[in-house]
Biopython code that builds the backbone (N, CA, C, O; Angstrom):
import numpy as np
from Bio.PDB.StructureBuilder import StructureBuilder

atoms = [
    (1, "UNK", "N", (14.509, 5.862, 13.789)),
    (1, "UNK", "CA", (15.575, 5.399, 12.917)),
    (1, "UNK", "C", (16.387, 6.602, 12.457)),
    (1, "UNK", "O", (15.880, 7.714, 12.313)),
    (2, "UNK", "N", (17.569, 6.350, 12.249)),
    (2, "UNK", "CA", (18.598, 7.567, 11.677)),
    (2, "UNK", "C", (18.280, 7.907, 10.646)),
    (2, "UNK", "O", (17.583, 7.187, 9.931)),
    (3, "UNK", "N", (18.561, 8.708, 10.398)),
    (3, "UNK", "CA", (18.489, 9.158, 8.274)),
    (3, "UNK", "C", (18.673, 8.381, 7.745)),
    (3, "UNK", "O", (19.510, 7.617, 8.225)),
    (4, "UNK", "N", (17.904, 7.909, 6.081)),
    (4, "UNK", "CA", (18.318, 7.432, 5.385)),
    (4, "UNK", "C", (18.085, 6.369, 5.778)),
    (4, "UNK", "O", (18.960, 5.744, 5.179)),
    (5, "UNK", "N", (17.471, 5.529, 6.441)),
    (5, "UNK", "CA", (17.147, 4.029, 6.507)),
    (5, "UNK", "C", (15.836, 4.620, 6.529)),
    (5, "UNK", "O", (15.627, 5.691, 7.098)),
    (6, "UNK", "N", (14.789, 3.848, 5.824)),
    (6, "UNK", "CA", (13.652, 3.764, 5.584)),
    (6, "UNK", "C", (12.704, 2.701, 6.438)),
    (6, "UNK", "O", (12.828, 1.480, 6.349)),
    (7, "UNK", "N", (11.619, 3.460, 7.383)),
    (7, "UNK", "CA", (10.980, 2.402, 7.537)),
    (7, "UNK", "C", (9.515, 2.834, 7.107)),
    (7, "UNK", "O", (9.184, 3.868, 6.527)),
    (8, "UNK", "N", (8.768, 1.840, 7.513)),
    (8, "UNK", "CA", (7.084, 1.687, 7.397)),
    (8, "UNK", "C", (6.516, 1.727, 8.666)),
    (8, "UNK", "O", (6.847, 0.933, 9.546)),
    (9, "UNK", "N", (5.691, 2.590, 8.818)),
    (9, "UNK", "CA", (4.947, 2.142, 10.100)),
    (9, "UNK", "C", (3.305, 1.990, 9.700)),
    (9, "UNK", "O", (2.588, 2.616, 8.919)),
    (10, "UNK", "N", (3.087, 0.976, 10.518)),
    (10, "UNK", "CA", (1.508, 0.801, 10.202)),
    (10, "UNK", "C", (0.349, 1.092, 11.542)),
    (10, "UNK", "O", (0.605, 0.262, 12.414)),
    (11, "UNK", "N", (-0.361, 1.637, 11.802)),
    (11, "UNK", "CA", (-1.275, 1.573, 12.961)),
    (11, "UNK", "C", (-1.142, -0.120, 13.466)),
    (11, "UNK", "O", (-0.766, -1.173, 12.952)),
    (12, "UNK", "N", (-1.676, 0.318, 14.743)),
    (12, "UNK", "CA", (-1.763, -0.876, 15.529)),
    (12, "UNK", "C", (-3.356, -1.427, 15.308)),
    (12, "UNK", "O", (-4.370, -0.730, 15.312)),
    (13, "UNK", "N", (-3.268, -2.721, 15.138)),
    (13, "UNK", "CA", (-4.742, -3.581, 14.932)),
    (13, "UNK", "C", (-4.607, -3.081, 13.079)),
    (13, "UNK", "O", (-5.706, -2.922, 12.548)),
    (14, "UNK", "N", (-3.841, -2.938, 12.514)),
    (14, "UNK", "CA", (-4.323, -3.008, 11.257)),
    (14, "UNK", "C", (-2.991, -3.907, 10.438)),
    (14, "UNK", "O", (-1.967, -3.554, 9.855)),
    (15, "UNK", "N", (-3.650, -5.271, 10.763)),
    (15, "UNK", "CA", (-2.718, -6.569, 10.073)),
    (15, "UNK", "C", (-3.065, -6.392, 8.242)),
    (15, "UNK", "O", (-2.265, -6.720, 7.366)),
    (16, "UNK", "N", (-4.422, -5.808, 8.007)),
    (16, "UNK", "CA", (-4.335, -5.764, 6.893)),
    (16, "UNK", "C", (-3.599, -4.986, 5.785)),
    (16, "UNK", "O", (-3.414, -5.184, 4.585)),
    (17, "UNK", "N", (-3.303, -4.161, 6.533)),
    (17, "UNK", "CA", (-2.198, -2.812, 5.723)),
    (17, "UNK", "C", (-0.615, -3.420, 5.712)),
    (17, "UNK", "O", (0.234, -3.329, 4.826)),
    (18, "UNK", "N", (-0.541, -4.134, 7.157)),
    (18, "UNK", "CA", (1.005, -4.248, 7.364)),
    (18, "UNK", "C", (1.086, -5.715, 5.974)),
    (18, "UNK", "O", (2.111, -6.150, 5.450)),
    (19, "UNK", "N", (-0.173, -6.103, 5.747)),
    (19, "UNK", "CA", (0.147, -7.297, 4.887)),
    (19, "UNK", "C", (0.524, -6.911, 3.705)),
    (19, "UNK", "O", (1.477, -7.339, 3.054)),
    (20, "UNK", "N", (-0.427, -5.883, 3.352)),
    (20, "UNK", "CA", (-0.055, -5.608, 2.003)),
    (20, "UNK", "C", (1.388, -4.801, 1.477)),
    (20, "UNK", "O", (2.052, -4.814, 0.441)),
    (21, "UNK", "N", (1.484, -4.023, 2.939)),
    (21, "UNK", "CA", (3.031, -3.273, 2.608)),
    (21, "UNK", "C", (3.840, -4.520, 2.295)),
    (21, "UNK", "O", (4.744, -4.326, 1.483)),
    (22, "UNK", "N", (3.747, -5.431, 2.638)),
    (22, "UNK", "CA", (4.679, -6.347, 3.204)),
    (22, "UNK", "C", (4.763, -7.918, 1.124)),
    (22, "UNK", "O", (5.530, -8.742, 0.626)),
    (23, "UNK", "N", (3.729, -7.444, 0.920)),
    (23, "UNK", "CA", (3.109, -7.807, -0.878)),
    (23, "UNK", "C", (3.969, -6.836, -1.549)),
    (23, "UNK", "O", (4.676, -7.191, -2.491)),
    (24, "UNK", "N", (3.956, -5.790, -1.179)),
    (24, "UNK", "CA", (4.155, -5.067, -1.970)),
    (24, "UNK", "C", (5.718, -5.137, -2.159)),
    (24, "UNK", "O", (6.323, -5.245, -3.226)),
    (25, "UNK", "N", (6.247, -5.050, -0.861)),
    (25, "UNK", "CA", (7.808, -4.910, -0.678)),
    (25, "UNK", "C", (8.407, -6.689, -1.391)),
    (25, "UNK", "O", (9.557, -6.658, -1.828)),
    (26, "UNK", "N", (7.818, -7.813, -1.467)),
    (26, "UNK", "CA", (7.839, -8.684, -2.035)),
    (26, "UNK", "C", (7.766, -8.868, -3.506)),
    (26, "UNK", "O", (8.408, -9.772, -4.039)),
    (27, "UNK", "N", (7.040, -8.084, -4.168)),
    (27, "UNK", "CA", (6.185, -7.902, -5.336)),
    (27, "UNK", "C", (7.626, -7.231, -6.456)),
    (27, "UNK", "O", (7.594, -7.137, -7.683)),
    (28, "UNK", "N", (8.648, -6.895, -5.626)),
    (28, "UNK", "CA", (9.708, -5.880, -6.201)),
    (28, "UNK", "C", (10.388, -7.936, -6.929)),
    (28, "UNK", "O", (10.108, -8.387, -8.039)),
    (29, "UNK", "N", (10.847, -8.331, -6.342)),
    (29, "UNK", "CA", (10.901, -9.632, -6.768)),
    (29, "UNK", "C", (10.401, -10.851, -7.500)),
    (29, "UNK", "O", (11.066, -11.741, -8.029)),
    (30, "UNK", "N", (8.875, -10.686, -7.411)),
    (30, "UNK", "CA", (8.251, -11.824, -7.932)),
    (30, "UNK", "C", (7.317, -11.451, -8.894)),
    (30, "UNK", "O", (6.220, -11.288, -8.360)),
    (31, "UNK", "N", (7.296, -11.212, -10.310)),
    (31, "UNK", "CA", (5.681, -10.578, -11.137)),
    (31, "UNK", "C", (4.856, -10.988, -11.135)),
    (31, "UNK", "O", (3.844, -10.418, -11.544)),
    (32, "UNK", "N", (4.872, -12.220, -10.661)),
    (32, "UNK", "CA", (3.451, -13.287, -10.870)),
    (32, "UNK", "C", (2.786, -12.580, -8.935)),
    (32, "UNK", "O", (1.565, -12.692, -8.832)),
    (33, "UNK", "N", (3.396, -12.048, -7.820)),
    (33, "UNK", "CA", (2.791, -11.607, -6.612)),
    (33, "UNK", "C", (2.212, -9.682, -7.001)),
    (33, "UNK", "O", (1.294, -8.898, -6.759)),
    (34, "UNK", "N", (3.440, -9.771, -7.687)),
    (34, "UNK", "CA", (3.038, -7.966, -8.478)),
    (34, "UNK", "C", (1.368, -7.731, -9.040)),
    (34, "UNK", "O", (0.390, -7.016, -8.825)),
    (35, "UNK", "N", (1.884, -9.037, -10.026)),
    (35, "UNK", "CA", (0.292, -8.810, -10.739)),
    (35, "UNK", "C", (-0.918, -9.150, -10.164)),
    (35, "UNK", "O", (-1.999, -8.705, -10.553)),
    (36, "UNK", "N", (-0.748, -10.034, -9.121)),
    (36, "UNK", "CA", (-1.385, -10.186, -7.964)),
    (36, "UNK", "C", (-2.496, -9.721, -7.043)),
    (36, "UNK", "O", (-3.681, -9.954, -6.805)),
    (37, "UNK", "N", (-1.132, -8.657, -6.505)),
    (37, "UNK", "CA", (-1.282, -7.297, -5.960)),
    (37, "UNK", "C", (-2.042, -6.387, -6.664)),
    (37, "UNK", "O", (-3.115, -5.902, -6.304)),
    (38, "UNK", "N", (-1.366, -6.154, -7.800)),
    (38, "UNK", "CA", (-2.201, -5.012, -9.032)),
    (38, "UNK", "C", (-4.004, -5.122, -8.551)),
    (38, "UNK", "O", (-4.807, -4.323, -8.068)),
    (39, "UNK", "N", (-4.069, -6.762, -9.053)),
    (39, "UNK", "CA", (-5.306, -6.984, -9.620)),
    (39, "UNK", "C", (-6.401, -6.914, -7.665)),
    (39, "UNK", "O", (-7.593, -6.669, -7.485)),
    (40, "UNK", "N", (-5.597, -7.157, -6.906)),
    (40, "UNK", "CA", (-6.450, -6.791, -5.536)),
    (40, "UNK", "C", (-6.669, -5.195, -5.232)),
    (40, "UNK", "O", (-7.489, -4.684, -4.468)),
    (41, "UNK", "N", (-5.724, -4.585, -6.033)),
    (41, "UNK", "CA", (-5.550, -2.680, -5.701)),
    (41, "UNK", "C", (-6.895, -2.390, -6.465)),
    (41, "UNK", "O", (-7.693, -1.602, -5.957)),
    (42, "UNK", "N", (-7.284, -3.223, -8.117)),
    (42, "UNK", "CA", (-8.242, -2.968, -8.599)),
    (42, "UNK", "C", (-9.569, -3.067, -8.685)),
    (42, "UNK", "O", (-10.446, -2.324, -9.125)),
    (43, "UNK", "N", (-9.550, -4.675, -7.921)),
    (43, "UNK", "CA", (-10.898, -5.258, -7.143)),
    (43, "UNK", "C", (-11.151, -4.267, -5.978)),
    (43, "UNK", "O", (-12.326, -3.902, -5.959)),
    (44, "UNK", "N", (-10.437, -3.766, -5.071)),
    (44, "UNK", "CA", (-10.677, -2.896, -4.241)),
    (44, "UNK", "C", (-11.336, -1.399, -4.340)),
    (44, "UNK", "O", (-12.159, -0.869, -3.593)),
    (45, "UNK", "N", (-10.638, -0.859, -5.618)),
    (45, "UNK", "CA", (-11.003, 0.258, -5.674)),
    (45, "UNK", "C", (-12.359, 0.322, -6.651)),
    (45, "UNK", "O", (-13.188, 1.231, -6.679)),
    (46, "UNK", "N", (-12.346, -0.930, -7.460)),
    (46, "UNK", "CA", (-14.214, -1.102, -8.087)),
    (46, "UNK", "C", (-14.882, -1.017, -6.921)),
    (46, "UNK", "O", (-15.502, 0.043, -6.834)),
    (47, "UNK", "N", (-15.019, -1.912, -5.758)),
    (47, "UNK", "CA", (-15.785, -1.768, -5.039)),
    (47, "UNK", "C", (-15.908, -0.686, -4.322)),
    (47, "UNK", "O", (-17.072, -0.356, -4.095)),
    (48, "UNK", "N", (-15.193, -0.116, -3.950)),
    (48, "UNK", "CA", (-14.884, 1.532, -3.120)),
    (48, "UNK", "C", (-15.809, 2.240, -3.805)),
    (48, "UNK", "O", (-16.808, 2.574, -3.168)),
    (49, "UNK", "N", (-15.717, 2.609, -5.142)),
    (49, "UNK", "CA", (-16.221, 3.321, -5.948)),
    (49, "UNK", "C", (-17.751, 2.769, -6.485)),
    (49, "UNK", "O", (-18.574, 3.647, -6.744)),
    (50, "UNK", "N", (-18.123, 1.441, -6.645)),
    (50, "UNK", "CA", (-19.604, 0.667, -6.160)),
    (50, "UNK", "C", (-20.293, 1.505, -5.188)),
    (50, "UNK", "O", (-21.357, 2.101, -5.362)),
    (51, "UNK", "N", (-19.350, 1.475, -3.841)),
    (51, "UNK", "CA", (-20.175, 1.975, -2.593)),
    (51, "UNK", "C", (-20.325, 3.542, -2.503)),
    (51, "UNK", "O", (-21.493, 3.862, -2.283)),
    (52, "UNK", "N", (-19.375, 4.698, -2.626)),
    (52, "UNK", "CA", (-19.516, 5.786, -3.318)),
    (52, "UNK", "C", (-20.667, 6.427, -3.936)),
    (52, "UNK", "O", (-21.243, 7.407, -3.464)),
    (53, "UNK", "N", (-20.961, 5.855, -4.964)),
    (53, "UNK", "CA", (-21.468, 5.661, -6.039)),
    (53, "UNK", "C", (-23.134, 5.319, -5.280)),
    (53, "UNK", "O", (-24.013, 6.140, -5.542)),
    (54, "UNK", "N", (-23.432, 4.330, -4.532)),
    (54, "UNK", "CA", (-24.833, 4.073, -3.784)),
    (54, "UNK", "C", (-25.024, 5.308, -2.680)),
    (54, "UNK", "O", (-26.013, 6.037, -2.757)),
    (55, "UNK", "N", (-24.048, 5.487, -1.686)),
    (55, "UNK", "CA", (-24.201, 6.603, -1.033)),
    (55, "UNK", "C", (-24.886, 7.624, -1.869)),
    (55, "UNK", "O", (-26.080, 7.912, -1.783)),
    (56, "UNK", "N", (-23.722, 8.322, -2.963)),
    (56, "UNK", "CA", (-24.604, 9.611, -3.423)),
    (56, "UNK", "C", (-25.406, 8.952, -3.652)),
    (56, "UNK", "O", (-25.424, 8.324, -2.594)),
    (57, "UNK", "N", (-26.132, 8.554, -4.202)),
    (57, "UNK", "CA", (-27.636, 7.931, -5.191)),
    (57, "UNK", "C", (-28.595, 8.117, -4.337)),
    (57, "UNK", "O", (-29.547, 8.862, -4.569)),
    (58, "UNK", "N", (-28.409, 7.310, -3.022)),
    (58, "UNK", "CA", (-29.379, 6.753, -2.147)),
    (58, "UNK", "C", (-29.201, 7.389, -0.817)),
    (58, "UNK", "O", (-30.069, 7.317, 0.053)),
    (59, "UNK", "N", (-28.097, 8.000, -0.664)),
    (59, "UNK", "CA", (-27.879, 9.180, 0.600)),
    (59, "UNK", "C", (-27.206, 8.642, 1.717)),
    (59, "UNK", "O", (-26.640, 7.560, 1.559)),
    (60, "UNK", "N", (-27.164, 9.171, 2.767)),
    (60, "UNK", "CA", (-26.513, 8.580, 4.181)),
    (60, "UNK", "C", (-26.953, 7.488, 4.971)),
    (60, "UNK", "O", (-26.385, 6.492, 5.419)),
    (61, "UNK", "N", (-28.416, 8.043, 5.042)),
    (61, "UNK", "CA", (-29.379, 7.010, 6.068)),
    (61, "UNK", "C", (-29.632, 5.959, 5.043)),
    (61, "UNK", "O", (-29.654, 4.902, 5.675)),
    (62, "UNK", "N", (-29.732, 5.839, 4.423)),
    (62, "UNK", "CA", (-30.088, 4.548, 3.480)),
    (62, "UNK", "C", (-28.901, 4.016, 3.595)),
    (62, "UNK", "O", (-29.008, 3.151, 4.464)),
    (63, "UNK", "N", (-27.607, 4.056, 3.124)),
    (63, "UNK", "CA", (-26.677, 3.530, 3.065)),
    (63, "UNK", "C", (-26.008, 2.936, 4.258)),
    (63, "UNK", "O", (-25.115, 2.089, 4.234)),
    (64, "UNK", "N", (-26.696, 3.632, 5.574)),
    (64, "UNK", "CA", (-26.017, 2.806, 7.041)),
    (64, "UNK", "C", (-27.237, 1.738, 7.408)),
    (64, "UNK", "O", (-27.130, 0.644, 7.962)),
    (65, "UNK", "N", (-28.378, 2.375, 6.943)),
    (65, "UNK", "CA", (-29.696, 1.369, 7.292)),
    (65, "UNK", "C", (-30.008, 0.878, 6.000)),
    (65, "UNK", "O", (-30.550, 1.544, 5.117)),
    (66, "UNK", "N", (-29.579, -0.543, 5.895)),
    (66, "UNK", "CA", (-30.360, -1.041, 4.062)),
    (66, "UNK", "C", (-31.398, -1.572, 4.445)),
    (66, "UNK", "O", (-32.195, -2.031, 3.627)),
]
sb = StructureBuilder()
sb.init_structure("model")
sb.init_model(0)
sb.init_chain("A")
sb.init_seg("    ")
for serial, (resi, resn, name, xyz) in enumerate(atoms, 1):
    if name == "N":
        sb.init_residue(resn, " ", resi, " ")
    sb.init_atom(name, np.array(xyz, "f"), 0.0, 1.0, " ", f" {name:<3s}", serial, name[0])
structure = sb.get_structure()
């Protein structure tokens, strides 16, 4: 693309990213999809940080073999 037009690119096989860009770029319009969004960025990153969180504790091999 030329200057100054903006795009997004997402890897290929990852429908889940292109969805959310795609929430997000929506979300500029609607607050009730914003807050939405918010609240999935936050459910996400509790759990991220859940799993984190067991790794250190419990180490590598535990965490790929439960």
């Amino acid at each position: 693309m030329p200057r100054g037009v903006p795009v997004a690119t997402v890897a290929i096989n990852n429908a889940t990213n292109a969805g959310l860009l795609a929430v997000r770029m929506l979300g500029v319009g609607d607050s009730d999809l914003l807050a939405r969004m918010s609240q999935y960025q936050e459910d996400t990153r509790d759990e991220v940080l859940k799993k984190a969180e067991k790794l250190q504790r419990d180490g590598w091999e535990s965490y790929l073999n439960p």
